[in-house]
C-alpha positions as CSV (number, residue, x, y, z in Angstrom):
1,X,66.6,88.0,-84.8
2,X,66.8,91.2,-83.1
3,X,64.1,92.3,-80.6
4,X,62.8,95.2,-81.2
5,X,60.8,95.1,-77.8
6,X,61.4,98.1,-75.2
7,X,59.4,98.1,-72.1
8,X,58.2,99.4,-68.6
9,X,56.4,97.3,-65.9
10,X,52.9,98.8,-65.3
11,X,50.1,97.6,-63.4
12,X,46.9,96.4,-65.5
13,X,43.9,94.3,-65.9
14,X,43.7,91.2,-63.4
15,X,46.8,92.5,-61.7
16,X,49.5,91.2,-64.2
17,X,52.0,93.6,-65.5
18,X,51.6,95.0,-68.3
19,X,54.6,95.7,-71.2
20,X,54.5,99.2,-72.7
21,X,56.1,99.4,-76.4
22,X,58.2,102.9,-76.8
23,X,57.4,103.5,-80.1
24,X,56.9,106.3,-83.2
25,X,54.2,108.3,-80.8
26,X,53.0,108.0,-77.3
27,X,53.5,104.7,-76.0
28,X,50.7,102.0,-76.1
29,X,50.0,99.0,-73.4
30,X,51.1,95.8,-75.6
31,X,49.9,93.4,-73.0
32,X,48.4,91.5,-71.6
33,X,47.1,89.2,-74.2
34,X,44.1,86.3,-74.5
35,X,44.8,83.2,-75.8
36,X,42.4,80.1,-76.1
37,X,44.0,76.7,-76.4
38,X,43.2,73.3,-77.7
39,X,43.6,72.5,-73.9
40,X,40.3,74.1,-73.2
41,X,42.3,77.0,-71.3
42,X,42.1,80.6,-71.9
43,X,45.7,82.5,-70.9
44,X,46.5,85.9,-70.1
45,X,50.2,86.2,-70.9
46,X,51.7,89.5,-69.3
47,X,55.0,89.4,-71.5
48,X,57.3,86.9,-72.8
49,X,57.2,82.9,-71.1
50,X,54.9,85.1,-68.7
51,X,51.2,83.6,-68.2
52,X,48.6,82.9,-65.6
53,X,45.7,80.9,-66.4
54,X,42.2,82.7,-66.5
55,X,39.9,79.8,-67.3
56,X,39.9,75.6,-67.9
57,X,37.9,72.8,-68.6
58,X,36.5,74.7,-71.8
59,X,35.3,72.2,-74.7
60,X,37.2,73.2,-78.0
61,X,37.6,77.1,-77.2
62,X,38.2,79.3,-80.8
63,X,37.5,82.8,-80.8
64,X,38.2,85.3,-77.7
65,X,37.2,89.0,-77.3
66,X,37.4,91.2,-74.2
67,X,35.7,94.4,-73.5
68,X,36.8,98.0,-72.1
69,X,35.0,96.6,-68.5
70,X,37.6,93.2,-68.8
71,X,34.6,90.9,-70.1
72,X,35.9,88.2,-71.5
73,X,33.5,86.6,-74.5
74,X,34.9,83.6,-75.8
75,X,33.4,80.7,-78.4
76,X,33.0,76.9,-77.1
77,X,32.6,75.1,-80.0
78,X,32.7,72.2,-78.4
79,X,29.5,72.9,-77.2
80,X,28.0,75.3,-79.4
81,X,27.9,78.3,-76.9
82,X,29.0,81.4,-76.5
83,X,30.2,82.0,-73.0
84,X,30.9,85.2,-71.2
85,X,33.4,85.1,-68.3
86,X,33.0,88.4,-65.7
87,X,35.9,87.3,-63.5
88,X,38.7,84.4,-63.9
89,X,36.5,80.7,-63.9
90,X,33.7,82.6,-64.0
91,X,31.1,82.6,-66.9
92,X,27.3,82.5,-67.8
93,X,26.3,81.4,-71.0
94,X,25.7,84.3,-73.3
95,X,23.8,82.5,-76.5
96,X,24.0,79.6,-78.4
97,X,25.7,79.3,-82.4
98,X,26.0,76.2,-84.1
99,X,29.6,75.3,-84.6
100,X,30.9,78.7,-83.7
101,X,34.4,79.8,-85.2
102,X,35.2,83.4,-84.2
103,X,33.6,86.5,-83.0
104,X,33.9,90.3,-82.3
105,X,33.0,93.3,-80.2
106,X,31.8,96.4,-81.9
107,X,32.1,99.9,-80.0
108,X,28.2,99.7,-79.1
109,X,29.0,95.8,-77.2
110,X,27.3,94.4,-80.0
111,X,28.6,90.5,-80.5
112,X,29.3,89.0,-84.3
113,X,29.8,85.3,-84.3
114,X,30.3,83.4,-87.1
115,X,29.2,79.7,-87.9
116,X,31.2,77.7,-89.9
117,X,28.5,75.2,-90.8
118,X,25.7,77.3,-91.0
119,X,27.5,79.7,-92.9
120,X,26.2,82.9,-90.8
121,X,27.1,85.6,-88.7
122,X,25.4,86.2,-85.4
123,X,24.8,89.2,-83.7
124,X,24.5,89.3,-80.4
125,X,22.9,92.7,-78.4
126,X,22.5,90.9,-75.2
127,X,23.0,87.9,-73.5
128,X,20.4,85.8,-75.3
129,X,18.8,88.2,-77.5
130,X,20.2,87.4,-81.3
131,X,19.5,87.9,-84.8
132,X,21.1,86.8,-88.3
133,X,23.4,89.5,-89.2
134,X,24.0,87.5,-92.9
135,X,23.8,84.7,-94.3
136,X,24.7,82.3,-97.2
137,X,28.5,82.9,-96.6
138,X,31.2,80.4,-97.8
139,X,32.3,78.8,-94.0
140,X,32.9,81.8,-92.6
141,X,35.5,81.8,-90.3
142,X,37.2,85.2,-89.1
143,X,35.8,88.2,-87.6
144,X,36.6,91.4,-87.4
145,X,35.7,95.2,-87.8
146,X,37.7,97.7,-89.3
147,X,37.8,101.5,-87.8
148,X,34.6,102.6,-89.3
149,X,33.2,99.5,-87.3
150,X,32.2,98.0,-90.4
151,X,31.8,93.8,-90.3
152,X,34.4,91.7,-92.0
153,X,34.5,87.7,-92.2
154,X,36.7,85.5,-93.9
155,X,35.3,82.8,-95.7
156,X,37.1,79.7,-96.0
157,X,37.7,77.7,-98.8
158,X,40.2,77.3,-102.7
159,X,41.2,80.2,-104.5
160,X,38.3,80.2,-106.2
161,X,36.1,81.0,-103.1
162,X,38.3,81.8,-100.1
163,X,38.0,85.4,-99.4
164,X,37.3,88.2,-96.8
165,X,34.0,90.1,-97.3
166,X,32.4,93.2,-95.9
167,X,29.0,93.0,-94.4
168,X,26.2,95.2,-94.1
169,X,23.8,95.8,-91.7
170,X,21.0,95.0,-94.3
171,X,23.1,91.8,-94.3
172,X,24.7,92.2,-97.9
173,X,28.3,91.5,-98.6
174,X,31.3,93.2,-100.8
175,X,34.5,91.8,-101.3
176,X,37.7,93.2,-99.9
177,X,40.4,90.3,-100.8
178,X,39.1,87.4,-103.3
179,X,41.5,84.6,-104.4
180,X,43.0,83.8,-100.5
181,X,43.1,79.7,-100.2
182,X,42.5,78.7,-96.2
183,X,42.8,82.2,-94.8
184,X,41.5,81.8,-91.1
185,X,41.8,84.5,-88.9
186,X,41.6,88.6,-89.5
187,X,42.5,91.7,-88.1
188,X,42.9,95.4,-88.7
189,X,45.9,97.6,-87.7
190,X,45.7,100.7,-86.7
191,X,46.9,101.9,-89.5
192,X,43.6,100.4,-91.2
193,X,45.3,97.4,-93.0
194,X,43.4,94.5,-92.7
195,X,46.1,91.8,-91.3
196,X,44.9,88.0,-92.4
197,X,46.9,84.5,-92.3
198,X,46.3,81.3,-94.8
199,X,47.7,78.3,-93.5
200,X,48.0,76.7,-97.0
201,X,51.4,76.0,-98.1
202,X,52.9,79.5,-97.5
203,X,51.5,79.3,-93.9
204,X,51.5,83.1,-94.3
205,X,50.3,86.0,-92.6
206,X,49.4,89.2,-95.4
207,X,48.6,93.0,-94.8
208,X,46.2,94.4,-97.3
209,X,45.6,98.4,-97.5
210,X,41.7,98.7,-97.8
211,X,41.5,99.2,-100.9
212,X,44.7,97.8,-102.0
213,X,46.9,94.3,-102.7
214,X,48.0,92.4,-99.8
215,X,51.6,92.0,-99.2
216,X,52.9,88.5,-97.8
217,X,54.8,89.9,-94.8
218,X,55.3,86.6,-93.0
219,X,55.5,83.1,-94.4
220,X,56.4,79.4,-93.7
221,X,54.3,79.2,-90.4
222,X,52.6,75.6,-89.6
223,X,48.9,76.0,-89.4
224,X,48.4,80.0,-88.5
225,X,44.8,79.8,-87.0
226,X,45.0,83.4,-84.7
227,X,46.0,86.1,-85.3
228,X,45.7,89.5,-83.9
229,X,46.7,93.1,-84.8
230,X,48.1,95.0,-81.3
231,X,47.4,98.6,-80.9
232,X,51.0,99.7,-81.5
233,X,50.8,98.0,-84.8
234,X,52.6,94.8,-83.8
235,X,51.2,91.1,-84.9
236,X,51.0,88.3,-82.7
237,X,50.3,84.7,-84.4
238,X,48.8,81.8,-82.8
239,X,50.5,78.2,-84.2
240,X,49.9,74.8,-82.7
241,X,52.9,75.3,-80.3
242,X,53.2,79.1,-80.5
243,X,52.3,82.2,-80.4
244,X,54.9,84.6,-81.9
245,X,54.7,88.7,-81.9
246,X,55.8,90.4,-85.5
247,X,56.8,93.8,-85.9
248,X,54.4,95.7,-88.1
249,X,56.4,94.8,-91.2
250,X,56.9,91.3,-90.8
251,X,60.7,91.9,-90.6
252,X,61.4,91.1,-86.6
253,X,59.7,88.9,-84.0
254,X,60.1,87.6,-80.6
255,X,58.3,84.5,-78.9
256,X,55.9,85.2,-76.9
257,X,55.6,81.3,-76.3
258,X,57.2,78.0,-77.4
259,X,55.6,76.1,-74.7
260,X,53.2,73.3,-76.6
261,X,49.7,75.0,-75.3
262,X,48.3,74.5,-79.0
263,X,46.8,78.2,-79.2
264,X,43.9,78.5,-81.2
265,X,43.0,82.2,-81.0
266,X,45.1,85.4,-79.3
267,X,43.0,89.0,-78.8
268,X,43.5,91.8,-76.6
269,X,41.3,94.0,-74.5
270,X,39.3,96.9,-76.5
271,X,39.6,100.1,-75.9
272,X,37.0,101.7,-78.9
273,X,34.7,104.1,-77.8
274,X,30.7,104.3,-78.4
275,X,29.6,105.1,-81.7
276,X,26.5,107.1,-82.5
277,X,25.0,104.5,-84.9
278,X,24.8,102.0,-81.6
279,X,20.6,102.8,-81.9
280,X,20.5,102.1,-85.7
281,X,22.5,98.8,-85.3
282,X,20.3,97.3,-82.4
């Protein structure tokens, strides 16, 4: 397929280069991007086949977040622990989650981890200082938070119980897509669209306007586990032995890897600003 990539070299975080994507607008830093791999390694690819390693010798890594400051928050599950890494091999453990799946930043550095087994979301205010956000959720897997910096998890399961939910902060939950078998990971656009994959047999990757019906925009992937919405609207989706980036449609793509690194989970950095509900939500 045709690229639809057009870029300029510019310095960014941990001195890689970073791809700008000329766009409909001003033009938005596409790169770099965080990937966590079944190999225990977290990557920061700077473009195309283009990678450095940040950290190794993590047990079973899943879900990656990174912060304005270049924090990088990632989930051992492995181990059970959240770990946060201030520099490249560097890391203190931030908290502890049974069987940890995914997590997410809100705008006040607020950290929501989900729990597969316990079937909870964590939040964390501080390293070590935690509460249960919610609870009695259906394996929940994905999280993310939509512009309003609202809480969303998937929860994993059939069509009769896979869905993505909106939590509360009194810990309730309303459904936003119902009837999704093995969705995994979620995102939202900037358009607002929430952006999830299944990796049933489609293997797909859907946009759904909040409120609205999803749209299958990509299909026949192998086993989507990540996948992450870029600020100029572009996808990029984590498979076993890829990670691929999708024009906002779903129509054109380009690899950002073949190499066999088994990705689990791609993010970039944030760039949201502080809300004034940060008080209310501690």
């Amino acid at each position: 397929m045709k690229s639809y990539l057009r870029g300029i070299a510019a310095t960014c975080l941990l001195g890689v280069m970073c791809l700008r994507v000329e766009a409909n607008g001003p033009s938005q830093p596409a790169y770099p991007l965080y990937a966590t791999t079944g190999a225990g390694n977290i990557l920061v690819f700077a473009g195309p086949e283009s990678y450095t390693e940040f950290a190794s010798g993590l047990n079973n890594p899943g879900g990656i977040a990174i912060d304005p400051k270049g924090n990088v928050f990632v989930v051992e599950a492995g181990a059970n622990r959240v770990l946060k890494y201030s520099a490249p091999n560097t890391f203190s453990v931030y908290g502890y989650v049974t069987s940890p799946a995914s997590l997410a930043l809100d705008a006040c550095g607020n950290l929501f981890v989900s729990s597969v087994l316990d079937g909870t979301v964590t939040m964390f205010t501080g390293p070590m200082q935690s509460r249960i956000y919610a609870a009695n959720l259906h394996h929940p897997v994905g999280v993310a938070l939509d512009q309003e910096q609202q809480v969303h998890v998937s929860q994993f399961g059939d069509e009769t119980n896979g869905s993505v939910v909106k939590l509360r902060d009194d810990g309730s939950a309303t459904n936003v897509a119902t009837g999704l078998a093995s969705v995994r990971a979620i995102s939202f656009a900037p358009d607002g669209a929430l952006v999830l994959t299944q990796d049933d047999a489609t293997g797909s990757v859907s946009k759904y306007p909040v409120p609205g019906a999803g749209v299958q925009i990509v299909t026949d992937l192998y086993y989507p586990f990540g996948a992450f919405a870029g600020p100029d609207g572009t996808i990029f989706v984590a498979q076993p032995s890829s990670i691929t980036r999708y024009s906002a449609d779903g129509n054109s793509n380009e690899a950002v890897t073949s190499g066999a690194f088994y990705p689990n989970h791609v993010a970039w950095q944030s760039a949201v600003k502080r809300h004034n509900f940060c008080a209310r939500r501690r």
